[in-house]
PAPA-19321 format. One line per field, with one value per residue: residue number from 1; x, y, z of N, C-alpha, C in turn; residue in one letter. Coordinates in Angstrom, 2 decimals, m for minus. Example, Ala and Ser with C-alpha at 12.3 -4.5 7.8 and 13.67 -1.06 7.14 Angstrom:
resi <- 1	2
n_X <- 13.19	12.85
n_Y <- m5.69	m2.25
n_Z <- 7.80	7.08
ca_X <- 12.30	13.67
ca_Y <- m4.50	m1.06
ca_Z <- 7.80	7.14
c_X <- 13.20	12.90
c_Y <- m3.30	0.03
c_Z <- 7.80	7.87
resn <- A	S
END
This chain:
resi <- 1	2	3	4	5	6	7	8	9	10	11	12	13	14	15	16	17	18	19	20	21	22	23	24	25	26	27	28	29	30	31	32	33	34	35	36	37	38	39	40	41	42	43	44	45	46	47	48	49	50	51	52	53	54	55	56	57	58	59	60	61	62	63	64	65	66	67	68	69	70	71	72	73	74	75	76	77	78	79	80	81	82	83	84	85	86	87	88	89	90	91	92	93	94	95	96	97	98	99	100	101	102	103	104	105	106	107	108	109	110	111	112	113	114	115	116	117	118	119	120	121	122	123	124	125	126	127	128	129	130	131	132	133	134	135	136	137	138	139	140	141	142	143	144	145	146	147	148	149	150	151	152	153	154	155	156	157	158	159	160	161	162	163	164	165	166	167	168	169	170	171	172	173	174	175	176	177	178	179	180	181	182	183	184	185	186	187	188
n_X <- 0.82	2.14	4.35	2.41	0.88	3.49	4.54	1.95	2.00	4.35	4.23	2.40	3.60	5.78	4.33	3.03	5.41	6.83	4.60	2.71	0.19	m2.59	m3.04	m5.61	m6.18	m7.44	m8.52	m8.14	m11.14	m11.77	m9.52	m9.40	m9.81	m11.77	m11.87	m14.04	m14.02	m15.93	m16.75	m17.79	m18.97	m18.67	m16.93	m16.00	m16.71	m15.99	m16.11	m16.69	m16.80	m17.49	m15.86	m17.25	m16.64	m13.60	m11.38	m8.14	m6.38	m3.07	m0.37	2.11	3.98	2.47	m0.41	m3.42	m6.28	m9.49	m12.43	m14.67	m16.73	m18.77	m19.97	m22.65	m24.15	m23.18	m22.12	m20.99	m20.51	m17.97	m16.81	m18.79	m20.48	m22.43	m25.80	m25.65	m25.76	m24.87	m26.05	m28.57	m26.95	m26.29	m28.27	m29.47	m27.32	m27.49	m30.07	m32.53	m31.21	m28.72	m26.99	m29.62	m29.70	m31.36	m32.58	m30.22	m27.62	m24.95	m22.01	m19.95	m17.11	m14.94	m12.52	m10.49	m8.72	m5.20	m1.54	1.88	3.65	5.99	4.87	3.31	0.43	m1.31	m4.62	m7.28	m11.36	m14.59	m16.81	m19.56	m22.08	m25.36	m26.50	m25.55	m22.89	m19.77	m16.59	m13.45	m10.38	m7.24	m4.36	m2.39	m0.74	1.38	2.28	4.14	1.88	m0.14	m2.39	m2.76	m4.84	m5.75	m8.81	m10.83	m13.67	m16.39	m19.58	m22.03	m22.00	m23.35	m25.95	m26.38	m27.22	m27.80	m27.44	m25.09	m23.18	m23.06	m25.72	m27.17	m28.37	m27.77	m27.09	m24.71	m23.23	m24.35	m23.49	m22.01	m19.46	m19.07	m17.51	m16.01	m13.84	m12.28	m9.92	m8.60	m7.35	m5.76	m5.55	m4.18
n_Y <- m1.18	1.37	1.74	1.70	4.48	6.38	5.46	6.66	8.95	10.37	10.46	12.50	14.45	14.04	15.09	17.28	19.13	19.19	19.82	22.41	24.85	26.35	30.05	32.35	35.71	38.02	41.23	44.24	45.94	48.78	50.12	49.36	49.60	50.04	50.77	51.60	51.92	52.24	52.31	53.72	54.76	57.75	58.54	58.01	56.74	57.05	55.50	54.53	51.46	49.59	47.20	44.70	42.76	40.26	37.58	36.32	33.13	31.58	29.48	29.55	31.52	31.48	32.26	30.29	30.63	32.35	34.71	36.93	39.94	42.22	45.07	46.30	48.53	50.67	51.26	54.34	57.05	58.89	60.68	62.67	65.52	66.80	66.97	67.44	64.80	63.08	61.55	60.92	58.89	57.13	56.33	54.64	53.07	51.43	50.45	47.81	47.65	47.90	47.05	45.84	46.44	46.59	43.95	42.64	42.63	42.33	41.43	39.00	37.25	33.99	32.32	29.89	29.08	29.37	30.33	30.76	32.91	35.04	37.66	37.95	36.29	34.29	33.97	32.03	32.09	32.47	34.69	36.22	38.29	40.30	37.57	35.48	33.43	33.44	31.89	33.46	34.97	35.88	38.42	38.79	40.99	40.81	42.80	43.07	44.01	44.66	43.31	43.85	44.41	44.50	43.84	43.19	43.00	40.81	42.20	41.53	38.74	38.79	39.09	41.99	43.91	46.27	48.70	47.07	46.81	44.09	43.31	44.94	47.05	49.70	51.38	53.52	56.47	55.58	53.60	51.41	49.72	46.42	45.91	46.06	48.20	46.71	48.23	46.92	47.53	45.83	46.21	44.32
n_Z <- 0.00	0.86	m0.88	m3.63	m3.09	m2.77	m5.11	m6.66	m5.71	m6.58	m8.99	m8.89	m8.78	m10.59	m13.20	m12.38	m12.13	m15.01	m16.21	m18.20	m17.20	m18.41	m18.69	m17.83	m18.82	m18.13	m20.21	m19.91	m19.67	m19.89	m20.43	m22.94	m26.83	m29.37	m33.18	m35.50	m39.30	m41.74	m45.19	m48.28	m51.85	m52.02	m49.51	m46.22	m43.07	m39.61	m36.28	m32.53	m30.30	m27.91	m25.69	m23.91	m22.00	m21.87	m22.64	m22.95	m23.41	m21.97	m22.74	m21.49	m23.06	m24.98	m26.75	m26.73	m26.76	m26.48	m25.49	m26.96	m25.86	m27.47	m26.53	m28.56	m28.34	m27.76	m29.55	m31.34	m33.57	m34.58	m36.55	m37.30	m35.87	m32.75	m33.73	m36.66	m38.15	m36.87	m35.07	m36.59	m38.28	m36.09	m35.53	m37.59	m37.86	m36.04	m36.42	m37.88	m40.62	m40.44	m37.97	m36.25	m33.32	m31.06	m30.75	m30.84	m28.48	m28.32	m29.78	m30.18	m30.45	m30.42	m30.17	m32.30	m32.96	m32.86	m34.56	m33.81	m35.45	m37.11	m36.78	m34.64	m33.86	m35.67	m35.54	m35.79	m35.33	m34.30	m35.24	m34.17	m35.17	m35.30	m34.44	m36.57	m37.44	m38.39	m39.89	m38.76	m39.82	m38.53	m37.62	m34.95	m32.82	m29.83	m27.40	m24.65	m22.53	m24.12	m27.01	m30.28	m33.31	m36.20	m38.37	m41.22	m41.61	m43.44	m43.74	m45.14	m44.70	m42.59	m42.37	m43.49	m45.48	m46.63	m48.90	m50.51	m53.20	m54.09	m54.23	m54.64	m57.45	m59.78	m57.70	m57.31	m56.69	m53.99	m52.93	m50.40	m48.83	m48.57	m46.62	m43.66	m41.32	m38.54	m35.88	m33.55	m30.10	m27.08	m23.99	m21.60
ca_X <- 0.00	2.94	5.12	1.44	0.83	4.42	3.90	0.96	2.23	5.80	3.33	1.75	5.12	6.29	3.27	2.83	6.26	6.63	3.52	2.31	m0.89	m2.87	m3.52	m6.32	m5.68	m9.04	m8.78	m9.36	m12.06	m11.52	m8.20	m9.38	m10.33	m12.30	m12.30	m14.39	m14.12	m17.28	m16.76	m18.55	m18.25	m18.29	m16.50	m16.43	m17.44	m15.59	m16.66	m16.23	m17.47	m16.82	m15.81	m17.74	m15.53	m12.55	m9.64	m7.11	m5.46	m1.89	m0.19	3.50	3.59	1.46	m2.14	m3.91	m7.91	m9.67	m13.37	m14.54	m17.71	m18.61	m21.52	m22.85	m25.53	m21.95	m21.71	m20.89	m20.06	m16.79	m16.36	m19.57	m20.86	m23.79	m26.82	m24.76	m25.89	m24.20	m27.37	m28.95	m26.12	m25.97	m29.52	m29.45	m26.49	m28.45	m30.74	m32.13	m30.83	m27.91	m26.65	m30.42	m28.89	m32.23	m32.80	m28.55	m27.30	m23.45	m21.49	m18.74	m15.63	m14.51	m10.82	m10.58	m7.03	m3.63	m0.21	2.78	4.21	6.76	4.04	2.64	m0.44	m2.48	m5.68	m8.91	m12.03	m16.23	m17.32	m21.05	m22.87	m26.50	m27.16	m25.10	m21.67	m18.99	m15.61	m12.46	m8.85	m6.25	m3.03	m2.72	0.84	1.13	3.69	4.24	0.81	m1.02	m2.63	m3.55	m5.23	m6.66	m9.07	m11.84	m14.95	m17.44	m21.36	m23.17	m22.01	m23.66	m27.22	m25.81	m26.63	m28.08	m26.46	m24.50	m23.55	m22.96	m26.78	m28.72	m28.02	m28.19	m26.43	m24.24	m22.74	m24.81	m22.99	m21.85	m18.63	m19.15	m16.36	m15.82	m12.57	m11.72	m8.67	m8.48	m6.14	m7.01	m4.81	m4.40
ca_Y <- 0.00	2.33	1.79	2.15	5.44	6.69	5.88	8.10	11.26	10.67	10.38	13.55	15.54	14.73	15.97	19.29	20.00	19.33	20.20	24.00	25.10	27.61	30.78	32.98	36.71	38.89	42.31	45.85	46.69	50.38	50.97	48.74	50.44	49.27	51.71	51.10	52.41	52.39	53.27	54.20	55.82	58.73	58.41	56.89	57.43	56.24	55.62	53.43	50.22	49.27	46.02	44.46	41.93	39.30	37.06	35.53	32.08	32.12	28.45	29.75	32.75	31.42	32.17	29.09	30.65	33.36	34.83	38.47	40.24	44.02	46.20	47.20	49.42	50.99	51.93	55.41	57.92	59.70	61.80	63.89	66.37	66.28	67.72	67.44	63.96	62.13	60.90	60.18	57.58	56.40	55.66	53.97	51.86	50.84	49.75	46.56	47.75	47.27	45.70	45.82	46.67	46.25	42.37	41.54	44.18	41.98	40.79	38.07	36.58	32.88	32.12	28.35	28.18	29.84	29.54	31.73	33.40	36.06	38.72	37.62	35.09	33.68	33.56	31.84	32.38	32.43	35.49	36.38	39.55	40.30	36.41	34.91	33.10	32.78	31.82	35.01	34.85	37.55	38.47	39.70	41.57	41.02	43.66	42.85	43.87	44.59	43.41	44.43	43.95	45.41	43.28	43.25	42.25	41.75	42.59	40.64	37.43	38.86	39.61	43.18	43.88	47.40	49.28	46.47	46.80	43.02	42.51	45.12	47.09	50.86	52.12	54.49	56.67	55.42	52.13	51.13	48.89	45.14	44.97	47.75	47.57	47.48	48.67	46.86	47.38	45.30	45.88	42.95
ca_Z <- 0.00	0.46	m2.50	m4.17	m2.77	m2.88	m6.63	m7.02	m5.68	m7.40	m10.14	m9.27	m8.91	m12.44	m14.03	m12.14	m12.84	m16.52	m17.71	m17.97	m16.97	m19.10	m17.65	m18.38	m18.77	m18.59	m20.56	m19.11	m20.61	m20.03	m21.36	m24.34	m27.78	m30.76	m33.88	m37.01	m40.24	m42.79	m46.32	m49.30	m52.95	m51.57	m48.54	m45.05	m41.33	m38.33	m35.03	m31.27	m29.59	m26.41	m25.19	m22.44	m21.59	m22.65	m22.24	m23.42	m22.73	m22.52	m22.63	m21.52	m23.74	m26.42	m27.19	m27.16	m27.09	m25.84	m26.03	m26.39	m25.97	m27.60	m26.54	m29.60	m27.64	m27.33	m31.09	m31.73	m34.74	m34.51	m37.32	m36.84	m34.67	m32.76	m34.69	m38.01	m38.89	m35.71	m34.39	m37.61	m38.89	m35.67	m35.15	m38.97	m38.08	m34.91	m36.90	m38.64	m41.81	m40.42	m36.82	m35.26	m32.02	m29.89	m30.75	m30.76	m28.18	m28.48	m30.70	m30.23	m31.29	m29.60	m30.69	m32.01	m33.34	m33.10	m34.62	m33.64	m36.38	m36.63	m36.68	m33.84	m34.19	m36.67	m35.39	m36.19	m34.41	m34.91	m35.21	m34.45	m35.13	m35.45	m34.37	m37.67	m36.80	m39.54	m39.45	m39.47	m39.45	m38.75	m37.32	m33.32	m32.53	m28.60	m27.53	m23.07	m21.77	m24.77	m27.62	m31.19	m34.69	m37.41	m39.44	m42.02	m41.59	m44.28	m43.50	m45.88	m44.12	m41.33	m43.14	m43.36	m46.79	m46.98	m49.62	m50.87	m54.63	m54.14	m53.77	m55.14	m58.90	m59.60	m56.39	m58.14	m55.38	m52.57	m52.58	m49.35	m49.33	m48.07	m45.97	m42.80	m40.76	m37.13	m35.48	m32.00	m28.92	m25.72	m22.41	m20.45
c_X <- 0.86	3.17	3.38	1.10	2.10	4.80	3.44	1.44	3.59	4.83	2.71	2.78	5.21	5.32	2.90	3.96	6.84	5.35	3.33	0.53	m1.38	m3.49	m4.42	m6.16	m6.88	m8.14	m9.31	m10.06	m11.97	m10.52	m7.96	m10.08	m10.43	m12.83	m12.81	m14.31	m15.31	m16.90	m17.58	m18.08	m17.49	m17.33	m16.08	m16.44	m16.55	m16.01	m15.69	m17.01	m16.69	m16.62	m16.16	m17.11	m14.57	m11.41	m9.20	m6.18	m4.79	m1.63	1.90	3.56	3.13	0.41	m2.69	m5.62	m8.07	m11.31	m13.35	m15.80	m18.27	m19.90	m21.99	m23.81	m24.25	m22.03	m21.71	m19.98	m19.24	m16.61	m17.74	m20.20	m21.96	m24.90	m26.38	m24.72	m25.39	m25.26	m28.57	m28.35	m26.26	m26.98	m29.35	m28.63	m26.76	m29.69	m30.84	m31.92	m30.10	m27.28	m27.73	m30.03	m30.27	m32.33	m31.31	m27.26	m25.44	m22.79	m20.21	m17.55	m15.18	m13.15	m10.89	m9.46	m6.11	m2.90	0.12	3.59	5.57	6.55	3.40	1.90	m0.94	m3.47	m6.82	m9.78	m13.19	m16.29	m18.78	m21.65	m24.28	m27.03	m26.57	m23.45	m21.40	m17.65	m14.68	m11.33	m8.35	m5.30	m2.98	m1.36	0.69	2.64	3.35	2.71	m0.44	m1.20	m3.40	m3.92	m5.66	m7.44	m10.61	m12.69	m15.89	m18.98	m22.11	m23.20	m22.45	m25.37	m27.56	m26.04	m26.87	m26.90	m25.17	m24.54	m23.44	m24.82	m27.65	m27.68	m28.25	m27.90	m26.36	m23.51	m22.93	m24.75	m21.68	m20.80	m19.01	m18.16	m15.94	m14.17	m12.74	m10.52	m8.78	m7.28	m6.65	m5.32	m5.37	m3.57
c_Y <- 1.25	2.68	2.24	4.10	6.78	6.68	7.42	9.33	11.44	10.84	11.85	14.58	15.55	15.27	17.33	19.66	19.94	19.39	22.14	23.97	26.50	28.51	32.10	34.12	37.77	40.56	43.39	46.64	48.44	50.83	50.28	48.96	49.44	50.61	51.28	51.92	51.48	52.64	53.13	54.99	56.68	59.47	57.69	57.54	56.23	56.24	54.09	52.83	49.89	47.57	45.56	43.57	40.58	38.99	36.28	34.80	32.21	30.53	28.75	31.33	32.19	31.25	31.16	29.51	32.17	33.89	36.89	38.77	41.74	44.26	46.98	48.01	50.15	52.38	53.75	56.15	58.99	60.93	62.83	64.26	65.83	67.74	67.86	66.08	62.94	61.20	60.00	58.99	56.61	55.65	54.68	52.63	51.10	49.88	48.25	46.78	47.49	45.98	45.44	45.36	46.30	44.93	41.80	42.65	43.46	40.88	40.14	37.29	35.43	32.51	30.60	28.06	29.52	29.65	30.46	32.13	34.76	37.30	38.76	36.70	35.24	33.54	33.30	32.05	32.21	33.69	35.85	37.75	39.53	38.86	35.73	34.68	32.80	32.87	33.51	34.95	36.09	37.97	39.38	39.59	41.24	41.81	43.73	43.25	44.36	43.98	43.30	44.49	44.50	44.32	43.67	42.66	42.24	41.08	41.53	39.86	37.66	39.40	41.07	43.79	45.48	48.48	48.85	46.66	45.10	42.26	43.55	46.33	48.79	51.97	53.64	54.85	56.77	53.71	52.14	49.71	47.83	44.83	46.74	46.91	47.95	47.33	48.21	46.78	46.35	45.42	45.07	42.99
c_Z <- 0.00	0.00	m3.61	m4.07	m2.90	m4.75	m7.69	m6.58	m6.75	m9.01	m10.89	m9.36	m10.24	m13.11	m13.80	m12.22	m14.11	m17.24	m17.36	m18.19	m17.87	m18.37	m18.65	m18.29	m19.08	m18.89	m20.09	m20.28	m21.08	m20.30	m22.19	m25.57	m28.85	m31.61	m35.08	m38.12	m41.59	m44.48	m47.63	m50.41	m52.74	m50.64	m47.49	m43.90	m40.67	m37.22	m33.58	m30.92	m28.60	m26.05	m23.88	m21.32	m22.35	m22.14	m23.22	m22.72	m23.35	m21.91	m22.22	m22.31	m25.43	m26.12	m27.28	m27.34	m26.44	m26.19	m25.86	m26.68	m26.24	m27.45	m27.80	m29.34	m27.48	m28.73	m31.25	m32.44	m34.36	m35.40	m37.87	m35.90	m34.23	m33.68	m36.12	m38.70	m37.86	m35.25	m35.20	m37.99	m38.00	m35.24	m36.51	m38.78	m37.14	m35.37	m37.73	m40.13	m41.79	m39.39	m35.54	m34.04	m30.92	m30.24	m30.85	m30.56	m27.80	m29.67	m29.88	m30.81	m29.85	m30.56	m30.82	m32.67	m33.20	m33.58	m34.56	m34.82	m36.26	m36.71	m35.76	m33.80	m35.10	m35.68	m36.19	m35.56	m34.85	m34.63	m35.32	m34.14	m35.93	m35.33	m35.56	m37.23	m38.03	m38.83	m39.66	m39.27	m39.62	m37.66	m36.26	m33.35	m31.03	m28.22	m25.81	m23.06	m22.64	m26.15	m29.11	m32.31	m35.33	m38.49	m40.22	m41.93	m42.83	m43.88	m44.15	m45.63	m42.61	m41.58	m43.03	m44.45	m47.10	m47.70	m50.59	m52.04	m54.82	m53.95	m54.58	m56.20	m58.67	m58.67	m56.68	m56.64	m53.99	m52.38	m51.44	m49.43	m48.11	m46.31	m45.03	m41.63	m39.26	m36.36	m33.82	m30.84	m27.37	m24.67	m21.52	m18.71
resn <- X	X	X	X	X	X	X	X	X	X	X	X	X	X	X	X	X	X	X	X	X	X	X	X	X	X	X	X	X	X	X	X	X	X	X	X	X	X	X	X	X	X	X	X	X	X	X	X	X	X	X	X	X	X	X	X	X	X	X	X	X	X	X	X	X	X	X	X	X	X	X	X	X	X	X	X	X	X	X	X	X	X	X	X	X	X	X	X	X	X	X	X	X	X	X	X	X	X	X	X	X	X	X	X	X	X	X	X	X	X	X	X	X	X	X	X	X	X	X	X	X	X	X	X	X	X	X	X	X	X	X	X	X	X	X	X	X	X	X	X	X	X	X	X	X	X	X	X	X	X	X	X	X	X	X	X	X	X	X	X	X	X	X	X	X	X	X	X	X	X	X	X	X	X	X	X	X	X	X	X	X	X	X	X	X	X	X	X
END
């Protein structure tokens, strides 16, 4: 019964000290920025979303997963004033024309692969906005306690289509480009 027992813990030693435990790393939300950019023929509009909360597992210093959750009741238009159209766009993009914000008041991203690269990561992930999950890949820099990405999203795989020249004919210069970008930082 000894040697049995004397076994099992020698058992349990080597395994808690050669293996590594993954450690989860929650995100401050408040000194973490999400910027979008919009564009169109004509132009484009930028604005902010807030992140409600998120982490990231760290397996040693590699990424192995992570989830994140954005307030899109958050959403707001940067590059105009108020009374100057600020309130208008932002009610519009509130809307179900575009990310009907009262019936799908967050959007998500769940991380389901990594590889370390010499840009930082490869990530894969699900991405779900307005209730529609597709896959998205794209490249996270982690620089000591933060970090940060820039990728493309496109709308129409999110039943986003309003204004799409990819869906409806005749636009002209009130065509609305498929694909909007966001610029994210996250301090951890």
């Amino acid at each position: 019964m000894k040697t049995r027992l004397k076994s099992l813990f020698l058992a349990i030693a080597v395994v808690a000290t050669t293996s590594t435990f993954a450690q989860k790393k929650e995100i401050k939300t408040s000194e973490s920025t999400i910027n979008w950019t919009g564009k169109k023929v004509t132009g484009s509009h930028t604005g902010t979303l807030k992140l409600s909360k998120g982490f990231l597992v760290f397996d040693g210093d590699n990424i192995t997963g992570g989830e994140f959750v954005v307030d899109m009741t958050s959403l707001a238009v940067t590059d105009l004033e108020a009374g100057k159209g600020k309130e208008k766009l932002e009610g519009h993009l509130s809307s179900d024309d575009f990310f009907g914000i009262a019936n799908h008041k967050n959007a998500k991203l769940v991380v389901t692969k990594t590889k370390k690269t010499d840009k930082g990561y490869t990530v894969a992930g699900d991405l779900t906005i307005k209730g529609k999950t597709n896959p998205i890949k794209f490249i996270l820099a982690v620089n000591g306690g933060t970090a940060s990405t820039t990728l493309k999203v496109d709308r129409t795989k999110y039943d986003i289509k309003y204004g799409s020249g990819s869906f409806f004919d005749n636009l002209g210069d009130k065509a609305i480009n498929d694909e909007f970008e966001l610029a994210v930082s996250l301090k951890m």
